[in-house]
N, C-alpha and C positions, 0 to 999 in steps of 0.2 A: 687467708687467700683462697678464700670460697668462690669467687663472685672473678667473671671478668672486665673489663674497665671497660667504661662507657663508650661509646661511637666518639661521642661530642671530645673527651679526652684524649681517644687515640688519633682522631682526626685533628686536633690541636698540635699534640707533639711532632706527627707528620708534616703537618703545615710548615711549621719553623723550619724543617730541614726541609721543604719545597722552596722557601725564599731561599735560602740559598741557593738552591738549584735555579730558582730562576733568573737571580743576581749571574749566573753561572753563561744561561744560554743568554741574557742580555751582551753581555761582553762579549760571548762568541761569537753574534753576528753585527758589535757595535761596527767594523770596520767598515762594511759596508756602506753606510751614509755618509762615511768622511772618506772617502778614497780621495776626492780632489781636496781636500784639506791636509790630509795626510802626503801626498805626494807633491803639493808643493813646498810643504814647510821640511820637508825630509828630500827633498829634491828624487821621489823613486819612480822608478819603470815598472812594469805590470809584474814582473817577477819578484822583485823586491818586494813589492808591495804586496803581494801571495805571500812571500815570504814567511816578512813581517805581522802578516794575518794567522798564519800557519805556525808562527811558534807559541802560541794556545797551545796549541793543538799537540805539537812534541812533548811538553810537560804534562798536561793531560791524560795525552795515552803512556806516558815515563811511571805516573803514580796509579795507574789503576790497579795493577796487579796487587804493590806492597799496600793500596788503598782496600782490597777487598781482604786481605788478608789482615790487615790491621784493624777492621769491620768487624772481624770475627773473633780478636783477640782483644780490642781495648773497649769495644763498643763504639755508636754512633755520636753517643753526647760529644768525646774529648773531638774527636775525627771533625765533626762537623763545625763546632766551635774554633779549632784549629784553623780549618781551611777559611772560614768565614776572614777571621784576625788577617790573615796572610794575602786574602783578595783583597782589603783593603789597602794595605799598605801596596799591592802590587798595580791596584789602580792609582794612587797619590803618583808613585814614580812615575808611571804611564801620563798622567796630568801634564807632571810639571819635567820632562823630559825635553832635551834641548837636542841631543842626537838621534841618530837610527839605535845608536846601539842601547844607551840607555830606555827608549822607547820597549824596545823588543824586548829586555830586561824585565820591564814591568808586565808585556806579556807573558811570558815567559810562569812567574807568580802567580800572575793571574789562571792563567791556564791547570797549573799544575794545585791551587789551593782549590780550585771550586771543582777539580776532579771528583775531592771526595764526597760533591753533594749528592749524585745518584746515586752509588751504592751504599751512604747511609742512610737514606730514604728507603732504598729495598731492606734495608736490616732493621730499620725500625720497621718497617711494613709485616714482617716474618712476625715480629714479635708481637706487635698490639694490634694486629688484625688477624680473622680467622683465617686459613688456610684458601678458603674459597672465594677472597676479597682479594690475593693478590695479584691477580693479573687488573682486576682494575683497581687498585692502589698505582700499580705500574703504569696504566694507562692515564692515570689522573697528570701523574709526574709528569708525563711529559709534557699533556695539555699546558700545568702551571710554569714548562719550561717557556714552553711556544708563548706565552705571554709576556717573558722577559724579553725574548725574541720581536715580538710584537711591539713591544714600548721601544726596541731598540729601531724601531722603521721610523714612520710618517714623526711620532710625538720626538723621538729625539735627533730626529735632521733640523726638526723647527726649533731644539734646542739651540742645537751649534750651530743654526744659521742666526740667531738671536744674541745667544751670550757667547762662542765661537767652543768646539769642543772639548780644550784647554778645562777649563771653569765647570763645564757639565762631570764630564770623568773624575773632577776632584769631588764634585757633590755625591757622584754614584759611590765614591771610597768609604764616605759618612753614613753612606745609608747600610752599606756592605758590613760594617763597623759595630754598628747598632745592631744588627741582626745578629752577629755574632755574641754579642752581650744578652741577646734576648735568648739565643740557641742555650748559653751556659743557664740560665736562672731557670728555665722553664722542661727542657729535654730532660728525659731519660734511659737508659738503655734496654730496661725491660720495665713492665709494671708491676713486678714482685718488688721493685725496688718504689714502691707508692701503695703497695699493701693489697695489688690484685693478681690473677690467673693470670701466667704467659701462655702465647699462641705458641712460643718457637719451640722451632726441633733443637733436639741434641743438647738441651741442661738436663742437669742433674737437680736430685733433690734440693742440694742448694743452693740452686741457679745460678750456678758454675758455667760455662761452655766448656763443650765437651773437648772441643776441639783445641789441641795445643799444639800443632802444626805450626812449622816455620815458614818460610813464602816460598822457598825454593820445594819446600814436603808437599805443600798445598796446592802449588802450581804443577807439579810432579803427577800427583789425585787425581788433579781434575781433567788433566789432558791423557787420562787413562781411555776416556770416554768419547766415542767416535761423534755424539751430537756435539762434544764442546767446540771440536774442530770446525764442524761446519758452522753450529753456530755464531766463530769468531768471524768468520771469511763473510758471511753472506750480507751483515748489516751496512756494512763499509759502500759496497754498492748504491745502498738506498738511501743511506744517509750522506750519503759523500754528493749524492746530487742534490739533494736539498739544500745542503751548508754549501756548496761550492758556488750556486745559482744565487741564494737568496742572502749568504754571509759576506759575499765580497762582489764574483761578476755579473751578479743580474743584475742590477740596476744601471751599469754600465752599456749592458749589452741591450737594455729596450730602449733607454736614453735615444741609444746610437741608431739602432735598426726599426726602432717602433718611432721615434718621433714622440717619446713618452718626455716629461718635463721630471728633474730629480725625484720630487714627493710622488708623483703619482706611481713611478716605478718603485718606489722603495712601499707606496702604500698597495701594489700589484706582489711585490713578493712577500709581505706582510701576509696579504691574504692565500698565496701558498704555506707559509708556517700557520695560519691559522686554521685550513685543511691537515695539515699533519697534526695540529694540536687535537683536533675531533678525531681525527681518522683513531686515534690512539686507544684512548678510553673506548670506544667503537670498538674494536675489533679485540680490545683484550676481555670484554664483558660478554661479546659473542663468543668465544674461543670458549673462557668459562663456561657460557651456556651450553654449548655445543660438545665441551666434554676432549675437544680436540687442539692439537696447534699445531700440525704441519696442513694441511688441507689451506687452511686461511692467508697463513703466511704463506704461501705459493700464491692462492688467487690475489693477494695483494701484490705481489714482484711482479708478476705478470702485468698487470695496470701498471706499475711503476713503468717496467720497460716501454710498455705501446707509448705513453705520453712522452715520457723524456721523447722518444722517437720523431714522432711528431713536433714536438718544440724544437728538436736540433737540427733534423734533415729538411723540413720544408722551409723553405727561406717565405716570408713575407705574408703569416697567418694572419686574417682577420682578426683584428682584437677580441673578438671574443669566443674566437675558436682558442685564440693563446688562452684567455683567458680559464676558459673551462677547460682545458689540458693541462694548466698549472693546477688549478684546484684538485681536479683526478690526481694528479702525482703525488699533492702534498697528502692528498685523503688517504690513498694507498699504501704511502711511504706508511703511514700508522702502524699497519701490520707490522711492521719490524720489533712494536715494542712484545709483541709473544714471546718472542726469544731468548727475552728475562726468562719467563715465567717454563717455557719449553726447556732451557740451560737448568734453571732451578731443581727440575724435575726429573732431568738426566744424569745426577750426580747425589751420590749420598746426602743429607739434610746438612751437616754441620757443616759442610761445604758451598755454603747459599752465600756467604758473601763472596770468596774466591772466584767463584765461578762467576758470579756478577760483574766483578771488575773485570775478569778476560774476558766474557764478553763484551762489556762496555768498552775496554780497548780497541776490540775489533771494530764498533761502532765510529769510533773516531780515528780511526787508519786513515777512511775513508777520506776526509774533509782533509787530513792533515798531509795528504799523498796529492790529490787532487785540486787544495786550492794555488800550492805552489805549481806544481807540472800545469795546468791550464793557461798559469800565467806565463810563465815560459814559451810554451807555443802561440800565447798570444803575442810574445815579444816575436818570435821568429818569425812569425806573420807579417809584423808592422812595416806599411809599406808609405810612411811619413805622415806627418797634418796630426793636426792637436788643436784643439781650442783651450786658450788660456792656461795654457803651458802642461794641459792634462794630453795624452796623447790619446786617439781616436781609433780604434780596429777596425779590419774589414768584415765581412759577413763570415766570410773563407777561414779569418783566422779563427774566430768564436766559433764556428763547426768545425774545426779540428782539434781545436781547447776541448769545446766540449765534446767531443763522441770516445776521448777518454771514461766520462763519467756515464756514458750508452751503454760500451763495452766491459763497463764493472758491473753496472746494473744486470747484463744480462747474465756475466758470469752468475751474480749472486742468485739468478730463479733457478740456472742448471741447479747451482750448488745444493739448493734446498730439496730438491728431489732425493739424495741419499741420506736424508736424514731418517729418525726413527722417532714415527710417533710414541708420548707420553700418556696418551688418552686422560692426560690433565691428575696423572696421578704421580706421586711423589717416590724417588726409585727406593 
């Protein structure tokens, strides 16, 4: 074990656990294309159908914690292969589901098994990458999420308009399936275990983790530390705009006020996740270069906020002022992902997966607080008229939906302000 393992190698075993994560963000924002599919065959209202969007999102943020702490005691191989097994099956039921409740059931799995794809991706990343590749290892992740994201717009509405989305969601369980067969043959949790040098902190001579921490010890650790706090509260802002716009009521709401046709609204918020996909890698590779990660991540919130702003207070944007106001936001939104790498570096090393999952929980407060409450207020808004049995909002209600998700955003740029720089070094 002289030698460390090749790029092309550590980049392979991270790969495997980025399908999963992208299988992960594809389902997260699958609802989005089917809401009039979904709402007629389940008979729901804008709430419901938040809801039903939004129980991801409760199982999700339910496994993060025991997901980063079981990161750091069983490895990513079993974790990842686990969660893979478990999305499949939670999409099959999701398919072939006859009620609301058996439906949301399958979300539910789904939600709560592909949790553990990012922070096994951060734990293989600690370990077969150098220290100075992780923020873009982190940044990578996201991009390869925003692309399940992306398959989940324009390519899979033309699915379920073709074979209807019954039939698609069983195919996505097969490919979910596969990958987790591919996760077990091919991962593994460090590469002392393949006969090279580990990157990661906190083993021992032999390549033990040091760390024997329970979840409640772990969680107990890490929230010793004034950045973990901040860094839970402030992602939820930035990311809860992005999933709440672009996973369930954008496309609705351009449909309705832009005069936009399904595909092209769903191919419009598409290219905001594919701005957050760049913005990512972007600003985790400058952060490294720069040596810093609060300075960025503030000038990114700041752009979050002015857009969202501009997209929800002015009624009736030029398309291509919306348009470049989305891309700014999704570009910006990227910033967020420092805050792995910033969290990481504010907490003792053997505490890199722990502290990953709470923040990554924090990350998903956001979408899972705000795609249900938007819809809420877009029910209390509803002032009648639907087409083809989907119901139709006013402008009035969609700016009071959303200046929920203004008012978090803004909170989150205050909130970054009392954090404490790491000058990108490890505590």
């Amino acid at each position: 074990m002289t030698n460390y393992p090749s790029m092309r190698l550590s980049w392979s075993i991270w790969g495997l656990g980025a399908a999963l994560y992208l299988i992960g963000f594809y389902q997260r924002v699958a609802p989005a294309v089917m809401t009039g599919e979904l709402s007629r065959d389940f008979g729901l209202g804008a709430a419901a159908l938040g809801n039903l969007s939004a129980l991801y999102f409760y199982s999700y943020v339910a496994m993060q914690i025991p997901t980063g702490i079981l990161a750091d005691r069983w490895g990513p191989r079993k974790l990842l292969a686990a969660g893979a097994f478990t999305a499949a099956l939670g999409s099959i039921i999701f398919a072939f589901s006859r009620d609301i409740a058996m439906a949301g059931f399958g979300r539910l799995l789904i939600g709560g098994s592909v949790a553990v794809a990012f922070v096994g991706m951060l734990k293989v990343a600690s370990v077969w990458f150098a220290p100075r590749q992780f923020a873009l290892a982190t940044g990578l992740a996201l991009f390869v999420g925003i692309v399940g994201a992306v398959l989940a717009g324009v390519p899979l509405r033309m699915l379920v308009t073709i074979f209807g989305w019954r039939p698609v969601m069983a195919f996505s369980s097969a490919i979910t399936f596969l990958a987790g067969v591919a996760i077990w043959i091919v991962v593994r949790d460090d590469p002392r275990e393949k006969g090279f040098k580990s990157y990661g902190y906190g083993h021992g001579e032999d390549g033990t983790t040091a760390s024997r921490m329970g979840i409640f010890e772990g969680i107990k650790e890490v929230l010793k530390y004034r950045n973990t706090w901040l860094l839970i509260l402030a992602p939820g802002g930035i990311v809860g705009c992005v999933l709440t716009f672009s996973g369930l009521w954008g496309i609705p709401f351009l449909t309705t006020h832009y005069g936009m046709s399904t595909t092209s609204a769903a191919g419009l918020t598409s290219t905001l996740l594919v701005a957050w996909a760049v913005g990512g890698p972007v600003f985790g590779a400058f952060s490294d270069r720069f040596g810093k990660r609060k300075p960025l991540y503030l000038i990114s919130s700041f752009f979050v906020v002015l857009c969202w702003g501009v997209i929800i207070l002015i009624p009736g944007l030029p398309i291509p002022i919306l348009t470049i106001a989305l891309i700014v936001a999704g570009a910006s939104s990227g910033g967020m992902i420092i805050g792995f790498a910033f969290g990481k570096e504010s907490v003792p090393a053997h505490l890199a997966g722990t502290v990953s999952g709470v923040i990554n929980m924090g990350v998903m407060v956001g979408p899972m607080i705000l795609q249900p409450l938007v819809g809420l207020l877009l029910d209390l808004g509803y002032k009648g008229g639907g087409v083809d049995g989907i119901r139709v909002y006013e402008w009035e209600a969609y700016r009071t939906g959303f200046s929920l998700m203004l008012g978090w955003a803004v909170l989150s740029f205050i909130i970054l302000f009392f954090s404490k720089e790491t000058n990108c070094r490890q505590m």
